[in-house]
N, C-alpha and C positions, 0 to 999 in steps of 0.2 A: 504494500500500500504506500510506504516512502517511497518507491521508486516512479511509483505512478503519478504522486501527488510533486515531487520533485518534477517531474518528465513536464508534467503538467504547467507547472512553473515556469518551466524555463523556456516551453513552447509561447505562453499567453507575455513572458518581458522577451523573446523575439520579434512577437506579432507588434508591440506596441511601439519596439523600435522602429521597424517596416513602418508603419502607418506616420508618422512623423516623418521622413524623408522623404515617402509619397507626396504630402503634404506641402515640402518644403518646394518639390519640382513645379507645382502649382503655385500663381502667383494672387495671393491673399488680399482681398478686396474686403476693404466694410469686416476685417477679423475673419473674411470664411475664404477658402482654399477654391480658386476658380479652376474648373477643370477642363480641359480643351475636349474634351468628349459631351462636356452637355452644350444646349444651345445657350442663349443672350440671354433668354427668360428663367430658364433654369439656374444660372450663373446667377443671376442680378437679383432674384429672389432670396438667394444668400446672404447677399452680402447687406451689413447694417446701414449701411452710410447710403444707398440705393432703392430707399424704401417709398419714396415719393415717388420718383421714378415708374419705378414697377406699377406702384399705385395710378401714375398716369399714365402707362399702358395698356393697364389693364379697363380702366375707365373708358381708354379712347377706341378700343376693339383691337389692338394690332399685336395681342398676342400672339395669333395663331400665325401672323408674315413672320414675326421675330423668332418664332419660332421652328419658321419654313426654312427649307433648304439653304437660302442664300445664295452665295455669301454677300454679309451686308458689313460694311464698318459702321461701328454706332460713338458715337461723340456722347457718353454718357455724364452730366450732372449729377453731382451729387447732392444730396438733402441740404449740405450748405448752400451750393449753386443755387437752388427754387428760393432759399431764404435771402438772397440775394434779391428777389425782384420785389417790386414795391408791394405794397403789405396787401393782402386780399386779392393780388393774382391770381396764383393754385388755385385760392378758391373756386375760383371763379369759372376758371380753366377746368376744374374737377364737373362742373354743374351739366346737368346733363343735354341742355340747350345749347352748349359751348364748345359737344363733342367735336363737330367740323375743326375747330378753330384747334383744340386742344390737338387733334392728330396735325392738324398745317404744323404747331411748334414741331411736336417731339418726330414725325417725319423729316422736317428740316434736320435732325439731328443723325439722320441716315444717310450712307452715303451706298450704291450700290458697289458691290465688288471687295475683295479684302485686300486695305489699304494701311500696312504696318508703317511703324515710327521713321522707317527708313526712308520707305518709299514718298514718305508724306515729306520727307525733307529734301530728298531728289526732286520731287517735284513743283518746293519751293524755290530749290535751287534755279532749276531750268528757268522759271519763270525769273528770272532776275532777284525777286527778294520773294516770290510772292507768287502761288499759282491757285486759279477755282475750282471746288469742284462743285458739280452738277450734284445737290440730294437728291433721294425719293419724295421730296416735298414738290419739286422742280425747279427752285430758286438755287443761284450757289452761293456758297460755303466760301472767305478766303482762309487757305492756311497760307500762315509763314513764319520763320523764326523771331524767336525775339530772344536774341544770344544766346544760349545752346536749346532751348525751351520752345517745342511747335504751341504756337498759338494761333486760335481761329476768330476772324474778322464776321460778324453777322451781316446783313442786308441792310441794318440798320446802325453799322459803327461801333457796337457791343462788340465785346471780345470776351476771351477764354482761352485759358492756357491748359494744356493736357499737364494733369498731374504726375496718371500711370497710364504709360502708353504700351501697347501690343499684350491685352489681357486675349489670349487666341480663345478661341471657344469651334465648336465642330459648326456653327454655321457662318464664323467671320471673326474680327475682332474687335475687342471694345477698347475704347482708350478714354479715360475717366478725367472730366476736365471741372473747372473750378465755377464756371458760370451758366447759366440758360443762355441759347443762342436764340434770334429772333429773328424769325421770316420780317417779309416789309409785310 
């Protein structure tokens, strides 16, 4: 029975090492371990700091695209970014007459195609400081550097800096930025 309950032991502080390294190869949003096997919605559901977010996806219908094939790059806001915009925004945006308006935002904050840190900075480059792209809203996006840091330019002069960039997920990738961007 010691050999068993020994055996036992030392199989459950192997397994517990394993799961912490697993963990560690996943890049940790909001305290939760993003995994490139689930999709945007699965990911972002996770994580703490993402919970409006979700909330206004879930509100606006575009679970089941975010969570289709892709791939899509997503310019993710965090719960700070929404607290950012003047007070009784979200609100407002959450209400269910303002669904249009509320998918126009968080649409603008899609880009089709997966488009990591690199490529977003080549693509600054080429344009001289500064290149657009086209969302799934259909309005574009400007990114460009602002000294080692991609930030993105809205339709309206607002800006946003990516925090964490190249979170992969099996339908694209998210890159977690600091403010709400805004269609005109």
């Amino acid at each position: 029975m010691t050999r068993i309950t020994l055996t036992a032991v030392l199989l459950a502080a192997g397994m517990a090492a394993a799961a912490p390294a697993f963990a560690e190869n996943s890049p940790m949003v909001g305290g939760a371990p993003m995994m490139a096997s689930k999709t945007i919605v699965e990911n972002a559901s996770k994580a703490s700091n993402l919970t409006t977010l979700v909330a206004a996806v879930k509100e606006a219908g575009l679970v089941d695209t975010l969570n289709g094939k892709g791939p899509f790059t997503v310019f993710a806001p965090t719960n700070d970014a929404f607290k950012k915009l003047p007070a009784g925004t979200v609100e407002k945006l959450m209400k269910p007459d303002m669904k249009a308006d509320l998918k126009k935002v968080l649409t603008y904050h899609v880009v089709p195609g997966k488009l990591d840190a690199k490529e977003l900075m080549a693509k600054a480059k080429m344009g001289g400081a500064d290149a657009n792209l086209k969302t799934v809203e259909g309005e574009v996006l400007t990114v460009k550097m602002d000294g080692d840091r991609l930030a993105l330019i809205d339709q309206k002069g607002g800006g946003a800096i990516v925090e964490q960039a190249d979170v992969n997920q099996s339908n694209g990738v998210v890159h977690v930025i600091d403010s709400v961007l805004m269609p005109k």
